[in-house]
N, C-alpha and C positions, 0 to 999 in steps of 0.2 A: 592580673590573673582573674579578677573578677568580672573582668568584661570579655576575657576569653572563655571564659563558664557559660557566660551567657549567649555567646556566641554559638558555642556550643549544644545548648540548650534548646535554643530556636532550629538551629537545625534537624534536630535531634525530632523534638516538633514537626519540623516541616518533612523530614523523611515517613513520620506514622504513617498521617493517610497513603501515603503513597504503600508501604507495606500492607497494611490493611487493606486495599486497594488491588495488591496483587495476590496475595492469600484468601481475598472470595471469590475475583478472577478465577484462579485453580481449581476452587473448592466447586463451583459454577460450573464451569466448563467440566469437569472430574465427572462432575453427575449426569451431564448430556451424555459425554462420550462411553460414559457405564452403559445409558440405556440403546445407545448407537449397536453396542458391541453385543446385545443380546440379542440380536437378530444381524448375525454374522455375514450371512450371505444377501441379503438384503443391502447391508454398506457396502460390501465388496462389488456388488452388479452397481449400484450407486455411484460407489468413486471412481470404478472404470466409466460408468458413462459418461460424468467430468472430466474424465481422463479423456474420452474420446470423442466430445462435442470442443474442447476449448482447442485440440489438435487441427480441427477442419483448419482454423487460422491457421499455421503453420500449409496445412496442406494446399493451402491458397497461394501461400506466396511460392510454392512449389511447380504449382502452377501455371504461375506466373515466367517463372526462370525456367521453364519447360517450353517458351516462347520466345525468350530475350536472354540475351548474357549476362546483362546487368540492368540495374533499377535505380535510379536517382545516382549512376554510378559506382554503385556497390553492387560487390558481387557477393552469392547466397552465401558463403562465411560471414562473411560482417552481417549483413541482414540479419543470420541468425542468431548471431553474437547480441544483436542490438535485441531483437527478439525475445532473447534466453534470457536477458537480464530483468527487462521489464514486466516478464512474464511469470517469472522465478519472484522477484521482490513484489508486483502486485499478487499474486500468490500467498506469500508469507502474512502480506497486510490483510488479504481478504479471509484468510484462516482465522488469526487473529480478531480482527475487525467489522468484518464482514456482515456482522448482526445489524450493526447500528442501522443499516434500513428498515429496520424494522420498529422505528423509533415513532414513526409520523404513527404508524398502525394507533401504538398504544396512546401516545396526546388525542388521538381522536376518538379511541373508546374508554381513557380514563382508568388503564389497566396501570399505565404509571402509576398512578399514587400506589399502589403496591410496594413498588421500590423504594418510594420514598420512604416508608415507615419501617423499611429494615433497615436494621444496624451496616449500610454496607456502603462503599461510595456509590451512587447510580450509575457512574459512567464504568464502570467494571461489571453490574449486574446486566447493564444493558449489552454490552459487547459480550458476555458470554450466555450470553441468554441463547437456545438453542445453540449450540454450540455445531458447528457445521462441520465434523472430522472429513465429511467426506470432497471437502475441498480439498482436500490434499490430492485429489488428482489433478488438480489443474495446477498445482505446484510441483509435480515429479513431471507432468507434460514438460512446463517451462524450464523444470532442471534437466531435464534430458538432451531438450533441445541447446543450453547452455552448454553442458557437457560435449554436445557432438561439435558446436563453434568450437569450442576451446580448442578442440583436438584436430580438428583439420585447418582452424587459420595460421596465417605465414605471417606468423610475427616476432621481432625479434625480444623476446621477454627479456626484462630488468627488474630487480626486485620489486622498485617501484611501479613498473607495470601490474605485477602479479598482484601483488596488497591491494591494487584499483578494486580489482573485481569484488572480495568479501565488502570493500570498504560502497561500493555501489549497489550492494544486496542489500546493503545495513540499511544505507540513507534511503534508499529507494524503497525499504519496508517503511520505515518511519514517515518519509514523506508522503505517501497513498496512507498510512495508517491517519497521517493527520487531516489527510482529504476527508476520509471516510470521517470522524470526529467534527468536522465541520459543518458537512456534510449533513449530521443526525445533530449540533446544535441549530441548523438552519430549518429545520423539522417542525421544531418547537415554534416556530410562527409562522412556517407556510403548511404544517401539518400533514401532507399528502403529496412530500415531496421526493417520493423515494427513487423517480424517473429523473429528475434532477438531478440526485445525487450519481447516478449509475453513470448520466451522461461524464461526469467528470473522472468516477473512477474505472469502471472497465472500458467507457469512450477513452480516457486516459491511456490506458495500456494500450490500446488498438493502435492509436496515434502513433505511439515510441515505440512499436516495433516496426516500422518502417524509418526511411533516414531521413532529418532536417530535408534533402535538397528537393524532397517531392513536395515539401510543402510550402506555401506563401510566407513571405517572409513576416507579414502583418500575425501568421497565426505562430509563427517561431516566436516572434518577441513574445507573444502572449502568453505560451506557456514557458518563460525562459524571467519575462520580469514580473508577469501578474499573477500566475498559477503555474510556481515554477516547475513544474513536470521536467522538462528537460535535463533536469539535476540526477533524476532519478539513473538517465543512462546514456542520453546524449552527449553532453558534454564533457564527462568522463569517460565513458568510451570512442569517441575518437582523439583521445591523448593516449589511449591503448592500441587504434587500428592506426595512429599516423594520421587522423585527416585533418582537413581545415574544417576550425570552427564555423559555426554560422552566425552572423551580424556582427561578423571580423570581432570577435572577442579574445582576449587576451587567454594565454595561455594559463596562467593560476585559476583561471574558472573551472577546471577540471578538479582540482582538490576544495570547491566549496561545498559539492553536495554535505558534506556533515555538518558546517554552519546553518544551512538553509536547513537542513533537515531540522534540527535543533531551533531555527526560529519560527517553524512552521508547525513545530509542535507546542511552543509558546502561544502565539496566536489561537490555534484548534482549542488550547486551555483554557484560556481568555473565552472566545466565541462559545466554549459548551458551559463556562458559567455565566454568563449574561443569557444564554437561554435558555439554561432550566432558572434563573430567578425570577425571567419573563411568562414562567410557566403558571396556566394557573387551571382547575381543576374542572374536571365538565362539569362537577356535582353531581354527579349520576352513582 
C-alpha cells in the first residue's frame, strides 16, 4: 500500500506542472483575447481577412479542376476531404500554438528572461503570448471546406470510418502542435529561425492538402518516417476514401496517428528542455 501512495504521489506531482501550465495558458491567452475584443470590428475585418487569404488555397486547387478531372487521380471530393482535414487540424495547432515564432524575436532581444522570473511554465507563457483569436479564420476556412467534403463524397461510412475523422483532427492538432514546439526549441540556438519553422509547418499543410501520388516517393518517406506529417491525414484518410497506401504500407498504418501523435509530443518535450537549458542571457 505504501508503494501504491507513492505511486500515486509522483504522479500527482508530475500532473502539477502540467495543470499550472494549463491555468496560465487560460489566464494568458484570456487577457489577449480581452484586449482583441475591444476593438470589435477591427478582429472581425482581421479574421475575415484570414478567412479570405488562406481560401485563395482552396480556390487554386479550384482552379485547377476547372482544367482536369482529376489530380494525382483524385477527384475534388477527396482532394478536399484531404484538404479539410489538414487545414482544420493545422488550424486548431496554429490557434493554439502559433505564437511560438515568436520565440527566436525574444532569445535575441533578451525579452525572455522576463518569463523566466515568473511563477509560470515558459513554454505556456510563450505559446500564449499574443494570443492570435483571429486565426480562427483560417480554421472555419478549413472546417468549412471539411464540412462540404463530408457531404458531397461517395463513401460507404462504417462506424469505424466516421470515428477516423475527430480521431485525425486530434492527432493532426497535436502532431503540427508538436512541430510548432520544436520548432520554437530550435530557436533557442539558431535564434532567427522563424522561416524555418514556417517552412515545416504551414509548408507542411500546403503539402497534405494535395494527394501522396503528385509527390516523389523520396519526399513521401520523408514526411511518413522522418517528419511524420503524413499521420496527420494521409494515411488515415485513404482507409476512409478506399485508396491504396503509398510505399505499399500495411493497412494498421491508418489507426497509428494517435501513437505518433503522442511520441512526437514526447520528443517536442524533450527538444524544448534541452533548449531552454541551452539558453543563456544576452545580458542586456
Amino acid at each position: 500500500m505504501r508503494g501504491v501512495r507513492q505511486g500515486r504521489g509522483r504522479a500527482c506531482e508530475a500532473r502539477g506542472p502540467v495543470r499550472e501550465g494549463l491555468r496560465a495558458y487560460r489566464l494568458i491567452s484570456a487577457m489577449w483575447i480581452r484586449s482583441l475584443m475591444a476593438y470589435r470590428v477591427s478582429f472581425a475585418l482581421t479574421a475575415f481577412g484570414n478567412f479570405a487569404v488562406t481560401a485563395f488555397d482552396f480556390v487554386a486547387i479550384l482552379l485547377m479542376f476547372s482544367q482536369v478531372d482529376r489530380l494525382g487521380g483524385y477527384g475534388l471530393p477527396e482532394i478536399a476531404f484531404l484538404y479539410g482535414v489538414s487545414c482544420t487540424a493545422f488550424g486548431l495547432a496554429d490557434l493554439s500554438m502559433g505564437s511560438m515564432d515568436r520565440l527566436g524575436r525574444r532569445v535575441r532581444d533578451g525579452t525572455l528572461d522576463t518569463l523566466l522570473v515568473r511563477p509560470a511554465p515558459v513554454i505556456a507563457q510563450v505559446a500564449a503570448d499574443r494570443f492570435g483569436l483571429h486565426r480562427v479564420g483560417r480554421l472555419a476556412q478549413g472546417a468549412a471546406v471539411l464540412t462540404y467534403a463530408l457531404v458531397v463524397l461517395d463513401i460507404d461510412w462504417s462506424v469505424l470510418k466516421v470515428l477516423m475523422v475527430p480521431m485525425m483532427l486530434l492527432s493532426g492538432t497535436a502532431i503540427f502542435a508538436a512541430v510548432f514546439v520544436m520548432g520554437g526549441a530550435f530557436q533557442f540556438v539558431a535564434q532567427d529561425a522563424a522561416e524555418v519553422q514556417n517552412a515545416f509547418t504551414y509548408g507542411g499543410t500546403t503539402l497534405l492538402q494535395y494527394p501522396p501520388t503528385v509527390f516523389a516517393k523520396d519526399l513521401v518517406r520523408g514526411v511518413t518516417f522522418v517528419l511524420p506529417l503524413a499521420f496527420v491525414n494521409w494515411l488515415p484518410a485513404l482507409y476512409v476514401l478506399g485508396r491504396p497506401y503509398p510505399l505499399d504500407l500495411p493497412v494498421w498504418v491508418a489507426f497509428a496517428p494517435p501513437p505518433v501523435a503522442a511520441g512526437c509530443l514526447a520528443l517536442a518535450g524533450l527538444a524544448w528542455r534541452a533548449g531552454l537549458r541551452s539558453y543563456r542571457s544576452t545580458g542586456s
